[in-house]
DRENPA-3360 file (N, C-alpha, C; in nm, 2 decimals, always signed):
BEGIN
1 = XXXXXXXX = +0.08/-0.12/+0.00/+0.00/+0.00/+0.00/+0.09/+0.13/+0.00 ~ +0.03/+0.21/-0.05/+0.13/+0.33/-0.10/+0.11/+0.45/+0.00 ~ +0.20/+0.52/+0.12/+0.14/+0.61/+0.15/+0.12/+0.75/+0.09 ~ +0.02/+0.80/+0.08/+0.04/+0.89/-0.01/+0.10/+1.06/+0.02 ~ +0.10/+1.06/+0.17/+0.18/+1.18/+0.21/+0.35/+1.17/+0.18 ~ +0.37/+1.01/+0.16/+0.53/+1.02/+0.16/+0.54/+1.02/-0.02 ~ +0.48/+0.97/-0.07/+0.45/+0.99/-0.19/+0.47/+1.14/-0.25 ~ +0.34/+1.21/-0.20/+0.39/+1.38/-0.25/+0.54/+1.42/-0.19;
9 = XXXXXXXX = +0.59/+1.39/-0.09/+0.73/+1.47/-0.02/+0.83/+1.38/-0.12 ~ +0.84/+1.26/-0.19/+0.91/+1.18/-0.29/+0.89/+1.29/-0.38 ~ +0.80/+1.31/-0.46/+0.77/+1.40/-0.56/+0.82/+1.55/-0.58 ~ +0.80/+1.59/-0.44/+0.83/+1.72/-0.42/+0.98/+1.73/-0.44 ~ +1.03/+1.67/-0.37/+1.17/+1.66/-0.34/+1.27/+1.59/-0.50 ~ +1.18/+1.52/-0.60/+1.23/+1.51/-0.74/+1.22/+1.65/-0.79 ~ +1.09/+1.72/-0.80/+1.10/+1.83/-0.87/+1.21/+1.90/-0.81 ~ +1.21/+1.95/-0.70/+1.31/+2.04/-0.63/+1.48/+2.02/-0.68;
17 = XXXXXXXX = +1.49/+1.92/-0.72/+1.60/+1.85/-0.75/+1.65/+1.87/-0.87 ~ +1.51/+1.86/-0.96/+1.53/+1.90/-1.13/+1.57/+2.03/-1.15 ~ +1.47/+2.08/-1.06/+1.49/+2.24/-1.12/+1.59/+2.32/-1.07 ~ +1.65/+2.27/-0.95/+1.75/+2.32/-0.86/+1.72/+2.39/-0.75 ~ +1.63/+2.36/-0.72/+1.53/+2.46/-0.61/+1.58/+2.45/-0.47 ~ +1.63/+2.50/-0.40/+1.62/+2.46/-0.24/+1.53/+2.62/-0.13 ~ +1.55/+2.56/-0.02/+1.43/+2.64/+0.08/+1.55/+2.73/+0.10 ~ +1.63/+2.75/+0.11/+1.78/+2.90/+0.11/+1.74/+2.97/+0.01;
25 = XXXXXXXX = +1.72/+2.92/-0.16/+1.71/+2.98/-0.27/+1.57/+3.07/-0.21 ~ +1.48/+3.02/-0.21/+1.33/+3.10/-0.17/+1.36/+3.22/-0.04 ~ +1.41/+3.18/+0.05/+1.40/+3.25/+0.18/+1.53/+3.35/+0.17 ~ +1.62/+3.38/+0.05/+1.69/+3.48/-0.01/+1.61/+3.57/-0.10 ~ +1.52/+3.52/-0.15/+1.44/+3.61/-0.28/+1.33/+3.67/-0.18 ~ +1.28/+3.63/-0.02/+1.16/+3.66/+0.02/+1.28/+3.77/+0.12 ~ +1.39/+3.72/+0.14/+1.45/+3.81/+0.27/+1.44/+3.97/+0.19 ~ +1.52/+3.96/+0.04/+1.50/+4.05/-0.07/+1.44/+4.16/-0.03;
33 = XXXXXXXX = +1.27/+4.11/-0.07/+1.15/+4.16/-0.03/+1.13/+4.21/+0.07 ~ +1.12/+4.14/+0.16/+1.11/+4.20/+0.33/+1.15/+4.28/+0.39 ~ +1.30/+4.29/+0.32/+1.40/+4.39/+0.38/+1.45/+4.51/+0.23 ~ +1.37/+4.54/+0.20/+1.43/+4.60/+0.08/+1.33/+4.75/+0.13 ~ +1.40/+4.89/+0.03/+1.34/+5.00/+0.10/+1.32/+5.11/-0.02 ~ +1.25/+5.14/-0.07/+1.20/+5.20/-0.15/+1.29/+5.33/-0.19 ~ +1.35/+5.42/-0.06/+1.46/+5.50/-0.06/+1.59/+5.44/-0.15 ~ +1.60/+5.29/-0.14/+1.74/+5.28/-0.20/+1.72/+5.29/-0.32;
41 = XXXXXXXX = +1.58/+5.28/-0.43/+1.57/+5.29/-0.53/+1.53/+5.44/-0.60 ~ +1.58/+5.55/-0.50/+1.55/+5.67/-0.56/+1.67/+5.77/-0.58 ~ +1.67/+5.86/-0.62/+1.79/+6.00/-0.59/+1.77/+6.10/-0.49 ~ +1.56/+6.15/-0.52/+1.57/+6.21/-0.43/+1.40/+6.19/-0.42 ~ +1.33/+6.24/-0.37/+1.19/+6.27/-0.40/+1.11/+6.20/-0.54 ~ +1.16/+6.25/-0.63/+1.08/+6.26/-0.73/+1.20/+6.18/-0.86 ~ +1.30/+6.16/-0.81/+1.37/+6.12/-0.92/+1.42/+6.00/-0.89 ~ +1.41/+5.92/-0.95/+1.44/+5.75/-0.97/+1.61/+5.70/-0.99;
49 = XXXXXXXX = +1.64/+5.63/-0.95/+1.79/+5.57/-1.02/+1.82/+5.56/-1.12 ~ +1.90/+5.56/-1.22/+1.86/+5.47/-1.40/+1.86/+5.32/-1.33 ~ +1.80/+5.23/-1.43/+1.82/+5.13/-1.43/+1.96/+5.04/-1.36 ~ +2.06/+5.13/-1.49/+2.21/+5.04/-1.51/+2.27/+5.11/-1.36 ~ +2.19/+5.17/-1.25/+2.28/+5.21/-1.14/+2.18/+5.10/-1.00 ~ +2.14/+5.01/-1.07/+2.06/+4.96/-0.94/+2.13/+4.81/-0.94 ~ +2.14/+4.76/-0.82/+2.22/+4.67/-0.79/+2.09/+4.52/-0.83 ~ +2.15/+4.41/-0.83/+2.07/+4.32/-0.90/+1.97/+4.29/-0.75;
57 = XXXXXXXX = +2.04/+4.31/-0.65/+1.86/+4.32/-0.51/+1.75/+4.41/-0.54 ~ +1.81/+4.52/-0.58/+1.72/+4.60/-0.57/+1.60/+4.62/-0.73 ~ +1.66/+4.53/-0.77/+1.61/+4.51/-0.91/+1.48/+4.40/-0.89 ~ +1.57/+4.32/-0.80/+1.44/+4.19/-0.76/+1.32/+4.23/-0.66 ~ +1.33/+4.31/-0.64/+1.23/+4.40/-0.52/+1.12/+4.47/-0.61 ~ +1.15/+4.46/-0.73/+1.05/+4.53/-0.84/+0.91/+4.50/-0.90 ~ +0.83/+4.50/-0.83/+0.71/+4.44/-0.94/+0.67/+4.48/-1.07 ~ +0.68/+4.62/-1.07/+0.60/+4.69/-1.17/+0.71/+4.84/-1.16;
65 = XXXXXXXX = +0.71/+4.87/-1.33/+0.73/+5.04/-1.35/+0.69/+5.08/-1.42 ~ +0.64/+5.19/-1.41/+0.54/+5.30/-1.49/+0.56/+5.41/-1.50 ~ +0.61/+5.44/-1.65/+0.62/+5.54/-1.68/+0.53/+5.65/-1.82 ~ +0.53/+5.75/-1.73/+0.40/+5.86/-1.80/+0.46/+5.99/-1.82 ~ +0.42/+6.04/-1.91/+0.43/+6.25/-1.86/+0.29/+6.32/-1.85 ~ +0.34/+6.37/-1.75/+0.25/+6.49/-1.69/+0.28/+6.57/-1.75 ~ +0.18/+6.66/-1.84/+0.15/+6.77/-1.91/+0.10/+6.89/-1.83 ~ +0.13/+7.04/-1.87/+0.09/+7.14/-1.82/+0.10/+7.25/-1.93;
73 = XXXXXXXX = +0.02/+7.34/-1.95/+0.04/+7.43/-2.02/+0.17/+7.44/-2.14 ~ +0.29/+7.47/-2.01/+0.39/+7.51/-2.07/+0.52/+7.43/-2.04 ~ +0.46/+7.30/-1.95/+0.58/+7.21/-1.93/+0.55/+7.06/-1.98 ~ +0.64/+6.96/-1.96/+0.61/+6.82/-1.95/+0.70/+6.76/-1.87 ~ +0.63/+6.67/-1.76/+0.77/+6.64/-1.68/+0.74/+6.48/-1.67 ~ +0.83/+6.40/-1.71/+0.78/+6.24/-1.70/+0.78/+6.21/-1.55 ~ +0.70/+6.08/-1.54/+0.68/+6.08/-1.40/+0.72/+5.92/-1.43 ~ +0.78/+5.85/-1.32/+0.83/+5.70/-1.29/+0.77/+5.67/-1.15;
81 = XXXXXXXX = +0.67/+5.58/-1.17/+0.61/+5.50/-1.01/+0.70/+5.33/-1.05 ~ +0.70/+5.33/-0.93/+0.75/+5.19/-0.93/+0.66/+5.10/-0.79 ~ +0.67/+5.00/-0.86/+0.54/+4.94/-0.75/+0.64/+4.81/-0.71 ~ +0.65/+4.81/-0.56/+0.77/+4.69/-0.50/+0.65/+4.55/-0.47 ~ +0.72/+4.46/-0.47/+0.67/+4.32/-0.42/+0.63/+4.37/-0.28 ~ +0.51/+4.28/-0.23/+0.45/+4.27/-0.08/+0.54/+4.24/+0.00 ~ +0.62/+4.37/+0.08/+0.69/+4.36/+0.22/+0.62/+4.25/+0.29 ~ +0.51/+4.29/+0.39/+0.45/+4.23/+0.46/+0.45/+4.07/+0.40;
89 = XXXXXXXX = +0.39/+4.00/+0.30/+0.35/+3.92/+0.20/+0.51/+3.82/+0.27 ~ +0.60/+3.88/+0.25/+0.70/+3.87/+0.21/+0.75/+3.82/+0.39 ~ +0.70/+3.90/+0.47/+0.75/+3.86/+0.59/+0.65/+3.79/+0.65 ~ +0.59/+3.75/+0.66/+0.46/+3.68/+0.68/+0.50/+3.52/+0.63 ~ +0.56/+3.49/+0.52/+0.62/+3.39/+0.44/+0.72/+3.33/+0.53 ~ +0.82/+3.40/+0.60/+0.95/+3.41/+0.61/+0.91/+3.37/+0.76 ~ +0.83/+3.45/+0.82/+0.77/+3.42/+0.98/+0.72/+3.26/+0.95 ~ +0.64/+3.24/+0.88/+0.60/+3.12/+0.90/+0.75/+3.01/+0.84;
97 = XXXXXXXX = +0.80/+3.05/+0.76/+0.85/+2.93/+0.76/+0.96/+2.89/+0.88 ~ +1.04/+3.02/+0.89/+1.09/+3.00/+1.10/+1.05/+2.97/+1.21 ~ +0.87/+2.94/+1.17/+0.84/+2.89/+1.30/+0.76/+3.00/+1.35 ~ +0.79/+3.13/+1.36/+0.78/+3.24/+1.41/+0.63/+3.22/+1.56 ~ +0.49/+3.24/+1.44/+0.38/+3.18/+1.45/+0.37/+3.09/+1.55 ~ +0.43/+3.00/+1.50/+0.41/+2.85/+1.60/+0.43/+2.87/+1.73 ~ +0.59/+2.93/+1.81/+0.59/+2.98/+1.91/+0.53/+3.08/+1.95 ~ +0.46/+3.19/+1.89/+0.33/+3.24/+1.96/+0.23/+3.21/+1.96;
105 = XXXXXXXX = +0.18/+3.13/+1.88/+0.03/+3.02/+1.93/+0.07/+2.92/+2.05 ~ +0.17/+2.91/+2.07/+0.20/+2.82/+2.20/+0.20/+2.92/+2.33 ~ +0.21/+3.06/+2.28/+0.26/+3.13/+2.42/+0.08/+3.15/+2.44 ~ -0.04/+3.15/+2.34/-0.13/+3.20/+2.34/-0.23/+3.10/+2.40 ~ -0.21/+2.98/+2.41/-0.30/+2.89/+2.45/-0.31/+2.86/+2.59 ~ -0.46/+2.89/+2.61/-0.53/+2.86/+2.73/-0.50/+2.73/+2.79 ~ -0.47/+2.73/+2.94/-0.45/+2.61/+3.01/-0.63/+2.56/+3.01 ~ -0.65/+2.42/+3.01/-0.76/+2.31/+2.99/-0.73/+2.29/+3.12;
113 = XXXXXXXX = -0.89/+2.37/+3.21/-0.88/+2.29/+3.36/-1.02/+2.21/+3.35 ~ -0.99/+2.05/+3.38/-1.13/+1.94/+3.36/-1.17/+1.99/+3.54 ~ -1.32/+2.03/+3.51/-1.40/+2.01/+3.66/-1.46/+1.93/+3.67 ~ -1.50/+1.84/+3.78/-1.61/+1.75/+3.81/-1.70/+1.81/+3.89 ~ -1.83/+1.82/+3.85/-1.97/+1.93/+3.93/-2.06/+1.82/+3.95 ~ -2.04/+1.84/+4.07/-2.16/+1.76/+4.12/-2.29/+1.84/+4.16 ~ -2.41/+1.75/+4.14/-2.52/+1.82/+4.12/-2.60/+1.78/+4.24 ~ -2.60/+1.93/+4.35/-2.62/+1.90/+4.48/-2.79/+2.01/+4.50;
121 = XXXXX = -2.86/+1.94/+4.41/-3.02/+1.99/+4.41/-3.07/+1.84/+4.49 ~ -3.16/+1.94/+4.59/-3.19/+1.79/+4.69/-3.30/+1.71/+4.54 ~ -3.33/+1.64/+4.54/-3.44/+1.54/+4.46/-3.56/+1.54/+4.53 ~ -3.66/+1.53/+4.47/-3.77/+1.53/+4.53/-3.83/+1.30/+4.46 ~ -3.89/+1.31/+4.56/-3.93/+1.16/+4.53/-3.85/+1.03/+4.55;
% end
């Protein structure tokens, strides 16, 4: 008979193997995230890095960039948003996989006191 929980962790652990995957590889790309700061990817306010001046971390911290110009009368000034991967997302991931969680649901749980009540109504009859 085949168990099937050791079955999937057999599988898991083939793919992980093919592709090159390990749990260091993931919890480097989430640390990235977690710890990455929006400041390192700017000059000042309103002005961005170039690309070729951002280090390859802070490159991985990137979800999305968007670039537009803002028009006015008599000016045009392009505008660059950059939208980072989920901090939180990111540490939330990283907590759970250390455990983090676990040790505070242990610090959170109510002590189980068993009472025995006895039922001291006189009876009639």
């Amino acid at each position: 008979m085949i168990d099937i929980s050791q079955r999937i962790a057999l599988l898991k652990e083939k793919r992980n193997k093919r592709v090159e995957l390990t749990s260091d590889q993931v919890l480097v790309e989430l640390k990235r995230i977690a710890f990455s700061n929006i400041c390192d990817l700017k000059i000042d306010w309103d002005k961005v890095k170039d690309w070729n001046d951002l280090t390859d971390d802070q490159k991985a911290v990137i979800a999305e960039i968007k670039v537009t110009e803002a028009k006015g009368k008599d000016w045009t000034k392009t505008v660059t948003e950059i939208k980072m991967h989920d901090k939180l997302k990111a540490l939330e991931s990283i907590a759970k996989h250390i455990g983090l969680y676990e040790k505070d649901n242990q610090q959170k749980q109510v002590p189980v006191i068993n009472l025995n009540l006895i039922d001291s109504t006189p009876r009639i009859g």
